[in-house]
N, C-alpha and C positions, 0 to 999 in steps of 0.2 A: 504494500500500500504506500504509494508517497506522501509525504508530508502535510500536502494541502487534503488529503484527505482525513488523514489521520485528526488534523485540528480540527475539523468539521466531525469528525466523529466524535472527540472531546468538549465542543462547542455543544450536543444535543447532547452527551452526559450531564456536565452542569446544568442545563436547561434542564432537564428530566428530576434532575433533586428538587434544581430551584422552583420549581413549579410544585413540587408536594410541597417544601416550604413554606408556599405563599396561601395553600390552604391547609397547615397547619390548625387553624384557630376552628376552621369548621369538621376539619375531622375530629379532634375532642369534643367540641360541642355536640356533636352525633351520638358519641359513643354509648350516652347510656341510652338513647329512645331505641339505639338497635341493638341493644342488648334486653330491651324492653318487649318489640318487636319481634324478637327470633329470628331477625332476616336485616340489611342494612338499611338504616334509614333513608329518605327521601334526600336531607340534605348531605351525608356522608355519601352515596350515588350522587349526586351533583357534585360534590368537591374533587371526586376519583375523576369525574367525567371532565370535569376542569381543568385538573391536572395532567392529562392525557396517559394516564396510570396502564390505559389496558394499550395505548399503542404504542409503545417504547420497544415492541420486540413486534411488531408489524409491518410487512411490508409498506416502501414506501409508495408505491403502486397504488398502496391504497390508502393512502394518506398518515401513514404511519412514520415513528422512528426510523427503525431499522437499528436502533441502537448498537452497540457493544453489551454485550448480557449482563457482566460486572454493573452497568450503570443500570440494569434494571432490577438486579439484586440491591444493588445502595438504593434507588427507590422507593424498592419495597421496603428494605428495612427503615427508611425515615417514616414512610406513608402508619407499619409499627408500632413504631415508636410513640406515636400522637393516638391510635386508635388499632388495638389489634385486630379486629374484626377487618377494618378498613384492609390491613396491610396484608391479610390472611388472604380475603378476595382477589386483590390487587395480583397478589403472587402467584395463585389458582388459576385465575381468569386469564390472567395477564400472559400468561406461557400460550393460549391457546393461537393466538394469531400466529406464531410460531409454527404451528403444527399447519394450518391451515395455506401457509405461502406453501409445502409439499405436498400439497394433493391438486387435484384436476383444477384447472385456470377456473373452471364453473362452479367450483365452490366458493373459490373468494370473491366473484359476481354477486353468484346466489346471498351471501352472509351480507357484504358492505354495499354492496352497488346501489342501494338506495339511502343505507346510513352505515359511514364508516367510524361511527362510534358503538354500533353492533357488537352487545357480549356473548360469549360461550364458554357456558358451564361444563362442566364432566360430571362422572370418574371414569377414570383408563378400567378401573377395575373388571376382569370379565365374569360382571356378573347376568350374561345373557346370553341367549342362544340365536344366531343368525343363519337360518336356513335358507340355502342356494333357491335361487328362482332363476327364471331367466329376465335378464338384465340385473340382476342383483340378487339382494336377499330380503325375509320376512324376518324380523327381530321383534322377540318377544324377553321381557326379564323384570325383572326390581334392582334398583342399582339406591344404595346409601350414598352416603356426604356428597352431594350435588350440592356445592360451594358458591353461592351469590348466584343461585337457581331463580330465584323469580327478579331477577333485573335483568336475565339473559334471554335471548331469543332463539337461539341454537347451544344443541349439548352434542358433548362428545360422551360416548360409551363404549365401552371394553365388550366383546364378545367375543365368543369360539365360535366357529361355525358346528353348524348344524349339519345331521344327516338324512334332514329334508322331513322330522316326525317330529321336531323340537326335541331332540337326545343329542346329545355331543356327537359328532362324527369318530371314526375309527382314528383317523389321525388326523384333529382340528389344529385350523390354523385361530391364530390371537389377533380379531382383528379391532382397529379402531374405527369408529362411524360417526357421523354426524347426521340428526336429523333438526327438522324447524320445531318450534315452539309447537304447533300444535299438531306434530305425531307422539306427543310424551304427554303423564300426565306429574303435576307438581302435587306429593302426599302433604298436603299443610300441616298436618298436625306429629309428624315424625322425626322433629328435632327439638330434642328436650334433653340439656347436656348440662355440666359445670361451668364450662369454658365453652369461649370463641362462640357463645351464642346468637352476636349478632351478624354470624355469616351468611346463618338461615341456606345450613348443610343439607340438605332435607334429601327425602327419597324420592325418584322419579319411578315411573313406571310406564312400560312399552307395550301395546296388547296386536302385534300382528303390522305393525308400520313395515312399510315397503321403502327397504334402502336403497335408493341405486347406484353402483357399482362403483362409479365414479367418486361417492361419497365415501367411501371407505379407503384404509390401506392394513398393510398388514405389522405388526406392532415392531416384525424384525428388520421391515424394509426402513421403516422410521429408527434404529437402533441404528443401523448399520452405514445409513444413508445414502442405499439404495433409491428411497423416493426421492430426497432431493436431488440426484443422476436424471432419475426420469422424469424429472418435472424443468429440469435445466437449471436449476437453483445452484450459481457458483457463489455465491457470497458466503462467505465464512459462516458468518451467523447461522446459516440454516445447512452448513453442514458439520454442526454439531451434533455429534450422538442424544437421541432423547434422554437418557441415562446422567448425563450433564445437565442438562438444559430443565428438563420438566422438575425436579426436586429442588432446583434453584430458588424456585421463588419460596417455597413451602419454608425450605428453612431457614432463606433471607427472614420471610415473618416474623420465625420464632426468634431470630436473632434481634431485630426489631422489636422484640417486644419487650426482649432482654434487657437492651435498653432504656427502649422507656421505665419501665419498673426499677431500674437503674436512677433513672433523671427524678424519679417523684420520690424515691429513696433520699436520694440526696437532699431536694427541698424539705422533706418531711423533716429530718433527724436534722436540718441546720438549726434550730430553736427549740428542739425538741429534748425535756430530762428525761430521767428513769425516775420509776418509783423510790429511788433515793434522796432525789431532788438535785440529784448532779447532770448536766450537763451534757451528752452525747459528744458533743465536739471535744471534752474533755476527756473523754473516755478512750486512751489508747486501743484498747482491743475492738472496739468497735469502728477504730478508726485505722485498724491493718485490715479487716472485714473488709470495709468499703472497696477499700483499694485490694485485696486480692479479689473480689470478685468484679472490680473494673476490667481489670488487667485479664479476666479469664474470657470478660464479652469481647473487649478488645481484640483477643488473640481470636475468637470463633469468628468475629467478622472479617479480620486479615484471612483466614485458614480458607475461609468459605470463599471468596474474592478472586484469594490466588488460585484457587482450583479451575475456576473458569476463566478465568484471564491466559495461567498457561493454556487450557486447552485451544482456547480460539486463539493465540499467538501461534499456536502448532498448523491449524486449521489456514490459518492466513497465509502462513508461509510454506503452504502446498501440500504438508506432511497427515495424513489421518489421525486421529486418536486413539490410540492402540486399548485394545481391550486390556491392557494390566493400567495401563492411564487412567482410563475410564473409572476402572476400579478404585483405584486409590482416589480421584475425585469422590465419586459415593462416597466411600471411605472417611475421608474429610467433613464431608457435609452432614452424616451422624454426628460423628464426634465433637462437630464444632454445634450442634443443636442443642445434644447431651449436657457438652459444657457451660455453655451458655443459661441453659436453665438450672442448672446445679448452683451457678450462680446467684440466681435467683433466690433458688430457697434460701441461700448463708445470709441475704440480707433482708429477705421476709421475715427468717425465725429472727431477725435483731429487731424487725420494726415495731416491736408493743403491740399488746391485745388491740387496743385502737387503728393499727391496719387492718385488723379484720372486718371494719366496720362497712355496709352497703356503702357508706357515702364515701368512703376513703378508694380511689381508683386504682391505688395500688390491689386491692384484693384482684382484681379486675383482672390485671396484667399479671397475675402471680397465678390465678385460672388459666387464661389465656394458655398462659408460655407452657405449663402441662397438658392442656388439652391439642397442643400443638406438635411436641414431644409424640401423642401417641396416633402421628400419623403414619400408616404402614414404611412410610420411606423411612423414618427412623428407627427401623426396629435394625439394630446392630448386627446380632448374629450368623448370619448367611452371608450377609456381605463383608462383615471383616474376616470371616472364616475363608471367604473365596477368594480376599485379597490377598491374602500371606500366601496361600498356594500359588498364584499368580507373579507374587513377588518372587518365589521360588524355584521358577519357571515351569512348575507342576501343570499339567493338565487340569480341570474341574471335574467333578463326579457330576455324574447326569442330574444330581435335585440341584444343584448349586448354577448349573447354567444360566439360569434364570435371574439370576441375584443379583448379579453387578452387567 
């Protein structure tokens, strides 16, 4: 890339913070009517939609960024940081344009060509069955956490194919689809959680929609970047493995949130005694607390950052992203989640029964950043089990391929 683009590419990262910035004041003001809600407010969706939150990793074709992903993981974490529901969505939502520049040119017609502020929800998860028809498939299923579901008009869903009686076929493919708002139905009443409740996660449901073919891909060709080959997509950005890219935002969130619960920590305890009547700022130990657990968000948001920064500097300069990369990226982005809200707890158990109060926001953020932790992408296990093998230039055992 030369220079004059590069600063152009720098110029719309600044821009992309600066812009959640500037509607800082209306994302905390939202916070609690959408956690009130079960789904995000009226004005927290107007402040995202201001900010250009969902188009930072959208094609410019359609009136999008095209960002560097780095500047849409710092986005999501500032957007966070002010309101974790806001920055939960933001990170969910915001991956999908992403997906969308690799499929058929008539998708991204169909979604923006009349409004390119157009959201889509998910989950990849396959929890449904897609049975071959001719020109497509019939998909039927129940799919959980559909993330910032009723402000979107289009969902993505995870399915297997079918073997044509709604049963999994002998040897299903995993694929992803897209259909419009009204081939799905939104369950209202199926999101009733501790945390991130103003994402308004909720369940969809598919009873016999007709996918056509066009709309779908298959989940290894998006891994591999096969579909951006056949779709002609040479821009780095979208020949990132989804293994990088789709988990990005999810734990930029949590890293965000870490944060902010971070920043209202700090306010809270600057005036704040103990039941002694001494003084917290006085208080050595609670004053190495602070700061080791700055020092551990700090390091999850560097950790998280650099993993995708090397990989599209790999991606830019001609080279793929090698499956032991990829992994140590996932890799990174547990651990810097993990860490991050570990953080959290050292300086929630400091904050006095009085954080646990409704009106105190920190309880808020201190829900949030666990309910966030237990999204399937953070579960550790298989994927640092498949790294070290990887590291060691081992082969993976067939349940592990799937992992990383």
């Amino acid at each position: 890339m030369n220079a004059g683009a590069s600063t152009l590419s720098d110029l719309v990262v600044k821009n992309a913070v600066a812009r959640v910035e500037a509607v800082a004041d209306e994302l905390e003001a939202g916070a609690d009517e959408s956690e009130k809600l079960g789904k995000l407010s009226d004005r927290s969706v107007s402040a995202i939609r201001s900010a250009g939150l969902m188009r930072i990793l959208q094609p410019k074709e359609h009136g999008g960024d095209e960002a560097h992903p780095a500047e849409f993981g710092e986005a999501v974490m500032t957007a966070a940081s002010h309101c974790g529901a806001s920055g939960w969505v933001a990170g969910v939502v915001g991956v999908h344009p992403w997906e969308i520049a690799l499929m058929d040119p008539r998708v991204g017609e169909e979604v923006w060509g009349e409004n390119q502020d157009t959201w889509v929800s998910s989950p990849y998860t396959p929890q449904g069955i897609a049975d071959p028809v001719d020109g497509g498939y019939v998909l039927n299923g129940r799919w959980q956490f559909s993330s910032g579901t009723d402000h979107s008009d289009w969902v993505f869903l995870g399915a297997i194919t079918g073997d044509g009686s709604g049963r999994p076929a002998a040897a299903p493919k995993y694929l992803h689809v897209i259909l419009p708002r009204k081939d799905y139905e939104i369950i209202q009443d199926s999101w009733n959680v501790i945390g991130l409740e103003g994402t308004g996660s909720k369940d969809v449901v598919v009873n016999g929609a007709f996918i056509p073919a066009y709309r779908t891909l298959v989940h290894e060709d998006v891994q591999s970047g096969a579909a951006a080959e056949r779709t002609g997509r040479t821009e780095p950005l979208y020949r990132l493995p989804f293994n990088v890219l789709f988990p990005l935002g999810i734990s930029s969130a949590v890293i965000g949130i870490a944060e902010g619960a971070l920043g209202l920590h700090l306010a809270y305890q600057r005036n704040r005694s103990n039941a002694g009547g001494v003084q917290i700022k006085s208080d050595p130990y609670s004053m190495f607390a602070i700061s080791e657990a700055a020092a551990e968000i700090a390091a999850s948001r560097s950790n998280l950052l650099d993993g995708v920064t090397r990989a599209f500097g790999q991606v830019e300069a001609g080279s793929p992203v090698t499956a032991v990369q990829t992994a140590e990226v996932r890799r990174n982005q547990i651990q810097s989640a993990w860490r991050a809200v570990r953080a959290v707890d050292e300086i929630f158990a400091r904050s006095g029964g009085n954080a646990g109060r409704r009106d105190n926001p920190l309880q808020r953020f201190w829900r949030d950043a666990h309910m966030g932790l237990q999204h399937f992408i953070h579960v550790p296990g298989q994927v640092f089990h498949a790294t070290a093998l990887l590291e060691m230039g081992l082969e993976l055992p067939e349940n592990l391929r799937g992992a990383v």
